[in-house]
Structure formats: structure tokens, C-alpha cells
The first five atom37 places (N, CA, C, CB, O) and aatype in JSON, in Angstrom:
{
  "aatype": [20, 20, 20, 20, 20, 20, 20, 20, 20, 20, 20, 20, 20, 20, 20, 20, 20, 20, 20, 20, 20, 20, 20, 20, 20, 20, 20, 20, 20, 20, 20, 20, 20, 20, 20, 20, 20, 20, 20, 20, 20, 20, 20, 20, 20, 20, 20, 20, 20, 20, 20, 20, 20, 20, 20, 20, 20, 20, 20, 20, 20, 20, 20, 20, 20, 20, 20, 20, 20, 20, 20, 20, 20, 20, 20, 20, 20, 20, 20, 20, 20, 20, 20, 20, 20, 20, 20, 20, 20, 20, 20, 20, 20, 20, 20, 20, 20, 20, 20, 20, 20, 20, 20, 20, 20, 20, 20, 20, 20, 20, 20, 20, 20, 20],
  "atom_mask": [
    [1, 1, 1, 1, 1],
    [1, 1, 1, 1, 1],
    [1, 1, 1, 1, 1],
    [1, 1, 1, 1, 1],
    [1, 1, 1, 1, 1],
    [1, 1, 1, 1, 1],
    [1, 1, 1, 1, 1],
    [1, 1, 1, 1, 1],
    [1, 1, 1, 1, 1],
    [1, 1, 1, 1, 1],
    [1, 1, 1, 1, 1],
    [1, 1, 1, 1, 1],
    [1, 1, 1, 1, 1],
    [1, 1, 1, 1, 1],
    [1, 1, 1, 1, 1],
    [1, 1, 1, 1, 1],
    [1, 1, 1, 1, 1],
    [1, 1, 1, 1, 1],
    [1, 1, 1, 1, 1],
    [1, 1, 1, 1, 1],
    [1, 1, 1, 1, 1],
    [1, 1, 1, 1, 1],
    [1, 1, 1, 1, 1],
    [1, 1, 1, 1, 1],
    [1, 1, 1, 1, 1],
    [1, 1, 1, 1, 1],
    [1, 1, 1, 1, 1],
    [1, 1, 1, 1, 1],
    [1, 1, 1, 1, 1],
    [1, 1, 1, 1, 1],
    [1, 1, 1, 1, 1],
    [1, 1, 1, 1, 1],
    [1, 1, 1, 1, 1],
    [1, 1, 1, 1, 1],
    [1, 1, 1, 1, 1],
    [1, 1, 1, 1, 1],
    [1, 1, 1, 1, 1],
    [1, 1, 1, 1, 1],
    [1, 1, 1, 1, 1],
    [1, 1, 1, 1, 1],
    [1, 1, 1, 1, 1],
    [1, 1, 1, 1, 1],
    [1, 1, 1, 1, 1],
    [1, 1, 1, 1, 1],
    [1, 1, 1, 1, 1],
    [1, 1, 1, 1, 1],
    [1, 1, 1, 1, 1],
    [1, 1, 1, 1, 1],
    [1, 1, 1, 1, 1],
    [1, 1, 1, 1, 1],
    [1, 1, 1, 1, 1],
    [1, 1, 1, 1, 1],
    [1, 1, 1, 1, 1],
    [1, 1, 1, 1, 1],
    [1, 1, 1, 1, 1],
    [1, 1, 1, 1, 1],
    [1, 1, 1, 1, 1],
    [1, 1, 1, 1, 1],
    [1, 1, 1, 1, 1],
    [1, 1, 1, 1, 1],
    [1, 1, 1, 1, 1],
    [1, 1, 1, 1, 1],
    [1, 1, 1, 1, 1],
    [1, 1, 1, 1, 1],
    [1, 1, 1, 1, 1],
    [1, 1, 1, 1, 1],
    [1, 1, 1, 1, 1],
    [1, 1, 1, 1, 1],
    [1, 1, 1, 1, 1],
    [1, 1, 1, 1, 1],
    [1, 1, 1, 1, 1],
    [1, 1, 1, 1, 1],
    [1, 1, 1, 1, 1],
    [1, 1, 1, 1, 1],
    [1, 1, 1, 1, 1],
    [1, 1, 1, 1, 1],
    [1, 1, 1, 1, 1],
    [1, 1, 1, 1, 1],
    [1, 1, 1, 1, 1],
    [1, 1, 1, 1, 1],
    [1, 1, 1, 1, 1],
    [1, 1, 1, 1, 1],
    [1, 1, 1, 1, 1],
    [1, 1, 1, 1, 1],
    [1, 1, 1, 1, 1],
    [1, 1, 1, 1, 1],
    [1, 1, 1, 1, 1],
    [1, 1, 1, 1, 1],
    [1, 1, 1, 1, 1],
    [1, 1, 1, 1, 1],
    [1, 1, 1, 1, 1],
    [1, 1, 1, 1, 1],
    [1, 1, 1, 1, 1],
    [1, 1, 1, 1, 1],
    [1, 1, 1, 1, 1],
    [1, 1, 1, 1, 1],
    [1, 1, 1, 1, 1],
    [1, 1, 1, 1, 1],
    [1, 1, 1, 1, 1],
    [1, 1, 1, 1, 1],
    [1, 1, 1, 1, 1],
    [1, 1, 1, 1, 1],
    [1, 1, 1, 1, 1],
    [1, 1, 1, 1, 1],
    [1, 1, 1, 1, 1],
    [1, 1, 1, 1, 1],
    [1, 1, 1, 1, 1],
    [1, 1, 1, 1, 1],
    [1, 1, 1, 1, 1],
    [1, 1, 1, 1, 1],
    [1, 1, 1, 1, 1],
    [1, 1, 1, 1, 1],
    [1, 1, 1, 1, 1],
    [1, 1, 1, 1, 1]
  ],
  "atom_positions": [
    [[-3.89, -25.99, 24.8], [-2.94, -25.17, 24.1], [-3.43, -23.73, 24.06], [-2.7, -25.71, 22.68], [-4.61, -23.54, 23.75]],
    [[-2.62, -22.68, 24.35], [-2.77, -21.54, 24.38], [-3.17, -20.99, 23.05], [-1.75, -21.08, 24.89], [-2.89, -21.65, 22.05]],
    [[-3.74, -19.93, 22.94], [-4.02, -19.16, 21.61], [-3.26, -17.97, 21.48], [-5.44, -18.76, 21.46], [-3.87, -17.01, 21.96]],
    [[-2.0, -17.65, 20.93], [-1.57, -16.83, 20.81], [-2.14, -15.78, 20.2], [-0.8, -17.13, 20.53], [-1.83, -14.63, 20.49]],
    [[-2.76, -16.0, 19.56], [-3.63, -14.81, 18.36], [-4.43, -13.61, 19.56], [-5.37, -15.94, 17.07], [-4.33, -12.39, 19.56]],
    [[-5.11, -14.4, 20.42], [-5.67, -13.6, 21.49], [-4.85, -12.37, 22.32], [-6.06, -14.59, 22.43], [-5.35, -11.68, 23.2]],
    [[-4.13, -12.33, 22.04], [-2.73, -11.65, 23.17], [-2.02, -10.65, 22.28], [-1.32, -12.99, 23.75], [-1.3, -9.74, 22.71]],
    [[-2.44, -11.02, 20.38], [-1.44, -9.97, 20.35], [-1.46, -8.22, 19.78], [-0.55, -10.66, 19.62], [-2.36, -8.15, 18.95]],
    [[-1.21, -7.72, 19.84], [-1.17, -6.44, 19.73], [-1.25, -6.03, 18.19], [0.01, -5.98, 20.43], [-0.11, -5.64, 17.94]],
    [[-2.08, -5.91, 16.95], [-2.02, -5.52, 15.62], [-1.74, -4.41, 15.82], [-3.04, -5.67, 14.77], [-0.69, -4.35, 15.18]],
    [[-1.88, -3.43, 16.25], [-1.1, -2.08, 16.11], [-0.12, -2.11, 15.83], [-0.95, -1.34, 16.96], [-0.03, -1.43, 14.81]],
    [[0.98, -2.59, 16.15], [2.2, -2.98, 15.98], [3.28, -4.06, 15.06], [2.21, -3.15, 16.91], [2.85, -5.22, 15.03]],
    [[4.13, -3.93, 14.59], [4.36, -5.05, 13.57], [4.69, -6.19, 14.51], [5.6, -4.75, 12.43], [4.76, -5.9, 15.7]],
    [[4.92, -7.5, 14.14], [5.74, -8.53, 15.14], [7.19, -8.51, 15.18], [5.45, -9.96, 14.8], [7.79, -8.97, 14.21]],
    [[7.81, -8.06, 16.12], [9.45, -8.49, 16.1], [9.66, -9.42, 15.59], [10.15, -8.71, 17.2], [8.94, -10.36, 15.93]],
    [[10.76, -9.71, 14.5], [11.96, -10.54, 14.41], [10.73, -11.65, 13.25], [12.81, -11.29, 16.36], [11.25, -12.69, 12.86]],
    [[9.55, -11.45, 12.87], [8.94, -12.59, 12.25], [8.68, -11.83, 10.92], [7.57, -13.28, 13.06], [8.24, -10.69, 10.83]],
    [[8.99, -12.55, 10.04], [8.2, -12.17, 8.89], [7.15, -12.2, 7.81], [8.57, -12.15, 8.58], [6.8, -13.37, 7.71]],
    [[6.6, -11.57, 7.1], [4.96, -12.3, 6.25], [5.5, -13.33, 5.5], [3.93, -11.17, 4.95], [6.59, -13.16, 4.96]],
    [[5.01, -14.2, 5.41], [5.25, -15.13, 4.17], [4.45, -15.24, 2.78], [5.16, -16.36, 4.67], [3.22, -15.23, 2.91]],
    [[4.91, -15.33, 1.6], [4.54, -14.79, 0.36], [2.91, -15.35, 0.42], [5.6, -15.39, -1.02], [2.03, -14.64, -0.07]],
    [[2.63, -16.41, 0.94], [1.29, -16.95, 0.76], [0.62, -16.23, 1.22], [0.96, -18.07, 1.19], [-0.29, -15.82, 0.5]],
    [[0.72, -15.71, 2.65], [-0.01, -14.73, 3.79], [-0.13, -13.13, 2.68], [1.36, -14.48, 5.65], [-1.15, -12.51, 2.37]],
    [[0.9, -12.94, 2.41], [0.36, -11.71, 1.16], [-0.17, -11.97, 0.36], [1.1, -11.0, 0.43], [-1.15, -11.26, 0.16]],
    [[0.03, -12.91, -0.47], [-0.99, -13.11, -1.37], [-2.52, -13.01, -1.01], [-0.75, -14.3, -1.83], [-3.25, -12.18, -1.56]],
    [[-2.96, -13.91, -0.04], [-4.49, -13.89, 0.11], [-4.7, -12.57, 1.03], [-5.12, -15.4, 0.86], [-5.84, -12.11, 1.17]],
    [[-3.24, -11.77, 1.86], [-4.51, -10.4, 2.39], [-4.37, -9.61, 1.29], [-4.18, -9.27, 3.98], [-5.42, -9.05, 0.99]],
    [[-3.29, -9.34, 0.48], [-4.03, -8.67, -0.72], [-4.75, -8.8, -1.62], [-3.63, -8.35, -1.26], [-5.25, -7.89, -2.28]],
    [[-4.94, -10.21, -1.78], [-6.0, -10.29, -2.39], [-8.03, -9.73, -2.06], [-5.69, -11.57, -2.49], [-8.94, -9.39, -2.82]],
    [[-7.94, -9.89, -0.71], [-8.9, -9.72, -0.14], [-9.28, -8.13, 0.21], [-8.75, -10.55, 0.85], [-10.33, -7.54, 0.42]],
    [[-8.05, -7.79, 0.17], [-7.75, -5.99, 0.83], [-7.11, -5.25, -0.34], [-6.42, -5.8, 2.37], [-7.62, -4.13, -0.28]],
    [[-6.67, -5.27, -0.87], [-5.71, -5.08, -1.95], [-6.68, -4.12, -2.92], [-5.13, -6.64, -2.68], [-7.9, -4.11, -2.73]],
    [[-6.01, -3.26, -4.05], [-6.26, -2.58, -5.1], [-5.32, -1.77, -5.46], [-7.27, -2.01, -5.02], [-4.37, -1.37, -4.78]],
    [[-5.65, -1.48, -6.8], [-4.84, -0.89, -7.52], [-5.99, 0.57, -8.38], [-4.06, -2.24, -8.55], [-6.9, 0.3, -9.16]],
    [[-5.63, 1.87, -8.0], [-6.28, 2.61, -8.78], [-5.39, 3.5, -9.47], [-7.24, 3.21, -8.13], [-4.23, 3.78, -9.15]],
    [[-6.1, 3.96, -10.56], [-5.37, 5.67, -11.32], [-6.17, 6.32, -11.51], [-4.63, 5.85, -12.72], [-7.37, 6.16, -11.25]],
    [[-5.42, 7.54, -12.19], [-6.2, 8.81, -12.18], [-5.61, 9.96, -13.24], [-6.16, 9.39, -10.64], [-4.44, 10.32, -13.16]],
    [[-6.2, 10.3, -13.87], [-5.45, 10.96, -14.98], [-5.75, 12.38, -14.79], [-5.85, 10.45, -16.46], [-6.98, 12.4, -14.75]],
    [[-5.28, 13.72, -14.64], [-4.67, 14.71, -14.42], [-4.54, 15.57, -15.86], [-3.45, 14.27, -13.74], [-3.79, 15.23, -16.77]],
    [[-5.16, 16.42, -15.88], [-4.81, 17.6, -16.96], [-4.77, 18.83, -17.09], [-5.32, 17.59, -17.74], [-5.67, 19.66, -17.04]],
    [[-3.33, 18.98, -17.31], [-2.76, 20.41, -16.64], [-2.89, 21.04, -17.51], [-1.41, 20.64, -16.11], [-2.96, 20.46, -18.59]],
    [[-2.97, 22.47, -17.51], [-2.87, 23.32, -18.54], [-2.11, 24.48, -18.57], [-3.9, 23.63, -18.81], [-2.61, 25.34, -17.84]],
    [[-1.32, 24.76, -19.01], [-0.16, 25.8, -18.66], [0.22, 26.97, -19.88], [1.27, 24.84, -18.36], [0.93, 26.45, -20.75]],
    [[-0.03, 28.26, -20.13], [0.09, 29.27, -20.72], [1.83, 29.22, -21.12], [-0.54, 30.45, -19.81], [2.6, 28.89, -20.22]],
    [[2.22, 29.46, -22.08], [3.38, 29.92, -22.31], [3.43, 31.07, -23.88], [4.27, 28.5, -22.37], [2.62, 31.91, -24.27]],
    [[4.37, 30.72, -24.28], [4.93, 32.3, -25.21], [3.67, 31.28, -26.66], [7.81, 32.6, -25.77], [2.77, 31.96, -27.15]],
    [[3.79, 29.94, -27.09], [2.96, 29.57, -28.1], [1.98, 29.43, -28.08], [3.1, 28.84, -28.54], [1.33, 28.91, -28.99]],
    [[1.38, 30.0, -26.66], [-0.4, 29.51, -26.31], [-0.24, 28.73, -25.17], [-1.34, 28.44, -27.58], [0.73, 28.56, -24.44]],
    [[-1.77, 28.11, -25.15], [-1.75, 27.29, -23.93], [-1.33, 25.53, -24.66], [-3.57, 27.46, -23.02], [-1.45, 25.02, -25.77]],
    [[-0.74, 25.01, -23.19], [-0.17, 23.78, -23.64], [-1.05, 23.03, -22.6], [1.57, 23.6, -23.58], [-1.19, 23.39, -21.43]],
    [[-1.86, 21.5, -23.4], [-2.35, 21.19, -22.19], [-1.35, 19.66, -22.0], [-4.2, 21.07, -22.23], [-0.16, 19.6, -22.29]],
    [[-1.68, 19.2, -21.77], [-0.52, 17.72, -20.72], [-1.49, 16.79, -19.71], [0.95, 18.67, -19.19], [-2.2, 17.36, -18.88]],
    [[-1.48, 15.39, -19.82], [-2.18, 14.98, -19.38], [-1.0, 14.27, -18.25], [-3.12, 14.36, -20.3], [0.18, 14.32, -18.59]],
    [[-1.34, 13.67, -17.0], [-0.38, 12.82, -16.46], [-1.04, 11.82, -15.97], [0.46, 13.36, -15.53], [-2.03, 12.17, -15.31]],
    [[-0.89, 10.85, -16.04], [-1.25, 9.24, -14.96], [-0.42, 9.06, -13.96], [-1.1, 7.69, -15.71], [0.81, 9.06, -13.98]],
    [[-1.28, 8.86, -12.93], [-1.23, 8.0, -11.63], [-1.49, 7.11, -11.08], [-1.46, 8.21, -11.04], [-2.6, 7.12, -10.54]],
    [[-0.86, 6.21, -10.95], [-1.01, 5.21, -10.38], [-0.5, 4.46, -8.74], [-0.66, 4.75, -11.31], [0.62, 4.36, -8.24]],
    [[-1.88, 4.0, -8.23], [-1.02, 3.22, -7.17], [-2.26, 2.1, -6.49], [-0.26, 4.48, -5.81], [-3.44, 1.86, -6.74]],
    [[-1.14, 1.56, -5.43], [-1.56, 0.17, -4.86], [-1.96, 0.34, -3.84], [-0.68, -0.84, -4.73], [-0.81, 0.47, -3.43]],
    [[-2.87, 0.55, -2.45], [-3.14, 0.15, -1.78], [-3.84, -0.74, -1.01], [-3.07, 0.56, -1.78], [-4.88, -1.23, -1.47]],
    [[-3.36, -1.1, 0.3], [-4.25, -2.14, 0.99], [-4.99, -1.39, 2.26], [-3.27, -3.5, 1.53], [-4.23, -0.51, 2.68]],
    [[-5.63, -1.42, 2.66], [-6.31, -0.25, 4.09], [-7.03, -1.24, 4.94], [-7.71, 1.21, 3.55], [-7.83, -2.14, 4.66]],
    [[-6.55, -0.85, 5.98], [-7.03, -1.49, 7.58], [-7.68, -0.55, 8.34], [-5.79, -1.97, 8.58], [-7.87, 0.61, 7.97]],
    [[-8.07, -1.09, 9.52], [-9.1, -0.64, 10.77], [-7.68, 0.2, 11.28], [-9.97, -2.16, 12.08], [-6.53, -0.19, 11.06]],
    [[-8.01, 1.23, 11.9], [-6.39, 1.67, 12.56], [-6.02, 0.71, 13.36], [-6.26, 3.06, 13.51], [-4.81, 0.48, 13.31]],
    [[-6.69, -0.02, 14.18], [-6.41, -1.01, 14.96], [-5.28, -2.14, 14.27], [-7.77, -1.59, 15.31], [-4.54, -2.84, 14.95]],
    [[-5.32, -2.15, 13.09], [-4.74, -3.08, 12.26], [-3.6, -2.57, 11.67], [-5.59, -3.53, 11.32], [-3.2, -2.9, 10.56]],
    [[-2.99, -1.62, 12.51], [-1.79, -0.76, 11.34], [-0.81, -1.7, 11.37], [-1.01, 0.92, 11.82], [-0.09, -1.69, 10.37]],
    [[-0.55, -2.58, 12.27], [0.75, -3.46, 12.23], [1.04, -4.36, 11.25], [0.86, -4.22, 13.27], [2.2, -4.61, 10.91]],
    [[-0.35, -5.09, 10.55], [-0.43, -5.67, 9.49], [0.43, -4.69, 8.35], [-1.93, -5.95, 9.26], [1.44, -5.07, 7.74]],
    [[-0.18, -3.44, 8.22], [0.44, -2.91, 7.0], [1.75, -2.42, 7.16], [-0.32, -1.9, 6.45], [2.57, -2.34, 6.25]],
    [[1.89, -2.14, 8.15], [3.32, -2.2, 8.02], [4.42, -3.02, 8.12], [3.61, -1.62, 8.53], [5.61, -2.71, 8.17]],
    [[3.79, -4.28, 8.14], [4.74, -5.56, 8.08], [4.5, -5.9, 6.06], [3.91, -7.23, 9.5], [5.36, -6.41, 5.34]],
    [[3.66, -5.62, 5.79], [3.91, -5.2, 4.22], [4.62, -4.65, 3.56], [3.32, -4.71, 3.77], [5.33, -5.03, 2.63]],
    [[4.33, -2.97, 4.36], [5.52, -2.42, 3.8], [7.1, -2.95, 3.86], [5.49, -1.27, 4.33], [7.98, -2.87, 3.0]],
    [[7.12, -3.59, 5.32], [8.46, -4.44, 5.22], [9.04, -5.1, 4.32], [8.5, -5.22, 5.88], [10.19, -5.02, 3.89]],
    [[8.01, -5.92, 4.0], [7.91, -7.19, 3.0], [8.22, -6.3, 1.61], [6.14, -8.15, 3.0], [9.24, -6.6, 0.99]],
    [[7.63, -5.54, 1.25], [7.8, -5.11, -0.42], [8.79, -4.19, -0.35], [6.45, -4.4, -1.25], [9.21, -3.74, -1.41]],
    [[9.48, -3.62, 1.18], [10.94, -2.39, 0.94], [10.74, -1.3, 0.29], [12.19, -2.86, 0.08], [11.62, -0.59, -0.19]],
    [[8.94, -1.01, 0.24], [8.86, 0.18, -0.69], [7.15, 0.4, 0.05], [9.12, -0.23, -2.79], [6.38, -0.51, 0.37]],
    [[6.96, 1.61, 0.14], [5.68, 2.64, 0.18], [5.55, 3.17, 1.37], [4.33, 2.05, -0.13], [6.6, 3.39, 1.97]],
    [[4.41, 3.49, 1.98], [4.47, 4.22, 3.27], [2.89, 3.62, 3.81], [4.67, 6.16, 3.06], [2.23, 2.81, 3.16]],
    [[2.49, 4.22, 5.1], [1.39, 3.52, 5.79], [0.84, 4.99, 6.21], [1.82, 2.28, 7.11], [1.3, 5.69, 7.11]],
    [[-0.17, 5.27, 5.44], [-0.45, 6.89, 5.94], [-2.16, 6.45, 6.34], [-0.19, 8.48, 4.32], [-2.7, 5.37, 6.07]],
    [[-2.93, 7.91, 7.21], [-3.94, 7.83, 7.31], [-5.09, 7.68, 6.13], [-3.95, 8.63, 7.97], [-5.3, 8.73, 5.52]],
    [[-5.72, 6.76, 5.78], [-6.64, 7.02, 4.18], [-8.41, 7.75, 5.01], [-7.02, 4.67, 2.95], [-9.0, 8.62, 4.37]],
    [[-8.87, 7.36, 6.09], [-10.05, 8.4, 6.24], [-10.27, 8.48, 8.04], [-11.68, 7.74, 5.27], [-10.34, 7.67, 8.96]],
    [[-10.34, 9.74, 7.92], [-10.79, 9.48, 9.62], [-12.12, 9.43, 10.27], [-10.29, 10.49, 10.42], [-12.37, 9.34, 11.47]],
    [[-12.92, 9.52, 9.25], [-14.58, 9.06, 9.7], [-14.26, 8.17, 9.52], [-15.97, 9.36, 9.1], [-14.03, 7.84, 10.68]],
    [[-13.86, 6.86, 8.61], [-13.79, 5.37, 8.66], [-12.84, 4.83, 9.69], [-13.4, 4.83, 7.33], [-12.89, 3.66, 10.08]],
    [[-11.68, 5.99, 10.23], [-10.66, 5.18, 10.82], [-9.96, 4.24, 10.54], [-10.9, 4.82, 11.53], [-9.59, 3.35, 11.3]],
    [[-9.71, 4.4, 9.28], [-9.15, 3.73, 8.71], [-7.5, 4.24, 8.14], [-10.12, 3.43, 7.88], [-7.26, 5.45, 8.08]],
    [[-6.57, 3.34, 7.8], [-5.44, 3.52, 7.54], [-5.21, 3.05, 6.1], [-4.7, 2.97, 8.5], [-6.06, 2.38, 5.52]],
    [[-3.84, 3.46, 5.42], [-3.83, 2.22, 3.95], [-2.16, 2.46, 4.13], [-4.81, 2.82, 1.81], [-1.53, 3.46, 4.45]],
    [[-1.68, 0.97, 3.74], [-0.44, 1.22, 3.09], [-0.52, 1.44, 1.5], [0.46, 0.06, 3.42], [-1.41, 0.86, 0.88]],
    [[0.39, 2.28, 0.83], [0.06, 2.56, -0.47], [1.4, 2.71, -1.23], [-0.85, 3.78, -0.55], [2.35, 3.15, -0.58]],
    [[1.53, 2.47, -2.21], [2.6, 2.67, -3.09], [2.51, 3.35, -4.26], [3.03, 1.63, -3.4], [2.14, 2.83, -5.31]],
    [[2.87, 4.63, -4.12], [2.36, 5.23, -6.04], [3.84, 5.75, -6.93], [0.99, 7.21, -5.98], [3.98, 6.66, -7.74]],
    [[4.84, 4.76, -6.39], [6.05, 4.88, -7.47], [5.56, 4.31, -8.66], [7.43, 4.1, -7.08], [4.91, 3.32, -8.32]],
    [[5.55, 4.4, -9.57], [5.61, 3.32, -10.92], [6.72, 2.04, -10.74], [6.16, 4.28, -12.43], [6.65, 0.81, -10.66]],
    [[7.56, 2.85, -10.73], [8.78, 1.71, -10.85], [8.76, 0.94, -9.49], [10.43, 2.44, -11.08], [9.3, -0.17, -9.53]],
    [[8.2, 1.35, -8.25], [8.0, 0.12, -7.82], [7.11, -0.81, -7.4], [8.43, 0.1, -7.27], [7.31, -1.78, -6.68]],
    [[6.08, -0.43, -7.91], [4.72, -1.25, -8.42], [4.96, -2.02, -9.35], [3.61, -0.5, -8.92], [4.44, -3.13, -9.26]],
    [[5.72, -1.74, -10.44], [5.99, -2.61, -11.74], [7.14, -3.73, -11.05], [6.72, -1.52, -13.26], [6.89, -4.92, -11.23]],
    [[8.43, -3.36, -10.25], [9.3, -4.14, -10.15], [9.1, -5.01, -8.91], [10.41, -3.48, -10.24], [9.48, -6.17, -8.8]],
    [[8.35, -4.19, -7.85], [8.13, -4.91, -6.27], [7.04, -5.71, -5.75], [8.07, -3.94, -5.3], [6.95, -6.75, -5.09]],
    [[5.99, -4.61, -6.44], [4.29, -5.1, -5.79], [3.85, -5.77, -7.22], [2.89, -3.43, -5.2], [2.74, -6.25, -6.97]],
    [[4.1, -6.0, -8.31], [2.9, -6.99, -9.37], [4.31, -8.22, -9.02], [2.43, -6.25, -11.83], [3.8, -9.33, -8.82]],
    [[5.49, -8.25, -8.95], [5.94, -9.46, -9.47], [5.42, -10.46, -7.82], [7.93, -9.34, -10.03], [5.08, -11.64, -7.83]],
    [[5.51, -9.57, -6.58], [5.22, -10.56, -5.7], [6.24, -11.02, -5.18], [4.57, -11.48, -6.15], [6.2, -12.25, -5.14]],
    [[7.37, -10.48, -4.66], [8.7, -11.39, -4.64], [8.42, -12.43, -3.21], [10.36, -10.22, -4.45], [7.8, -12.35, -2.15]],
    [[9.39, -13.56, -3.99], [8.95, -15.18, -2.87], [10.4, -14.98, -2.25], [8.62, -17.31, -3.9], [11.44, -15.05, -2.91]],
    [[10.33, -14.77, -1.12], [11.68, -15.12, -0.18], [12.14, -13.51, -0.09], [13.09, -16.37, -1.05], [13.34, -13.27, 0.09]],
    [[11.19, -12.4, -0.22], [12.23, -10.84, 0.39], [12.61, -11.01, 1.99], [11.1, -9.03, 0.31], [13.26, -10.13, 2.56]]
  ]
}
């Protein structure tokens, strides 16, 4: 029996197939994180200075560039984030998501059957 795995191209997503909720589960689990970062602005106006803090949050998973097809068959799967470069001494890639609303509604619930 042939080994398909040998032949195929991760750069690329697979036509016409899709991840199945289990297969996300364990690569994000393994690849997966979630970080924030809190931000404090400070801005002059007519009552003084006003300072303002903001949070950020987001999800990514990061691959070998070789591996971009994986993440973007993620992004498929969750209908939400983008697959940008994360370092180019590591060569590495991440898909990432830093909406709130769809981290809260897309990426924690996990949806079974998108």
C-alpha cells in the first residue's frame, strides 16, 4: 500500500478535504496558544493628561514555513484570522486571531462539524 503522506505538498492546503474537529484539537493543542498584552496610552487633553490602558488578546498556532498549508486549512476551519509571517530567522509562520469576538465565539468553543 502506497503512503500518501510521502507525496504531499504542506505548503499548500488540500483541495476539496477538510480538518476534522479531533485533528484540531490535538494540533492545537500541541502548537496552539493564547497570549495578551496590555498597552498604556497616554494622551494630553484640555483636563490634563488622561492615561487608558487597552488589552490584547490573541490565538496563535505557528509552523515551519514549509508547513503553511496546515495553517491555513485552520484558518478555513475557524472562518476567521489570517496566516502571516511570525519570524524570519526561525522561518517560521503563525496563523493568528486577535478579534475578541472571534476568539470568544469561534476559536475557545471549537466548533464540531464547520
Amino acid at each position: 500500500m502506497k503512503n500518501n503522506l510521502t507525496n504531499r505538498d504542506y505548503t499548500k492546503p488540500r483541495i476539496g478535504l477538510k480538518l476534522n474537529p479531533w485533528q484540531v484539537t490535538g494540533f492545537v493543542d500541541g502548537e496552539g496558544s493564547f497570549a495578551y498584552s496590555i498597552s498604556k496610552l497616554k494622551r494630553n487633553n484640555e483636563e490634563g493628561t488622561e492615561c487608558r490602558e487597552t488589552v490584547n488578546l490573541e490565538f496563535k498556532v505557528t509552523q515551519k514555513n514549509h508547513s503553511e498549508g496546515i495553517l491555513l486549512e485552520l484558518r478555513d476551519y475557524f472562518g476567521c484570522g489570517t496566516v502571516v509571517i511570525d519570524n524570519r530567522n526561525t522561518e517560521t509562520k503563525k496563523y493568528h486571531v486577535t478579534s475578541l469576538s472571534d476568539i470568544t465565539t469561534k476559536i475557545i468553543p471549537l466548533p464540531h462539524g464547520a
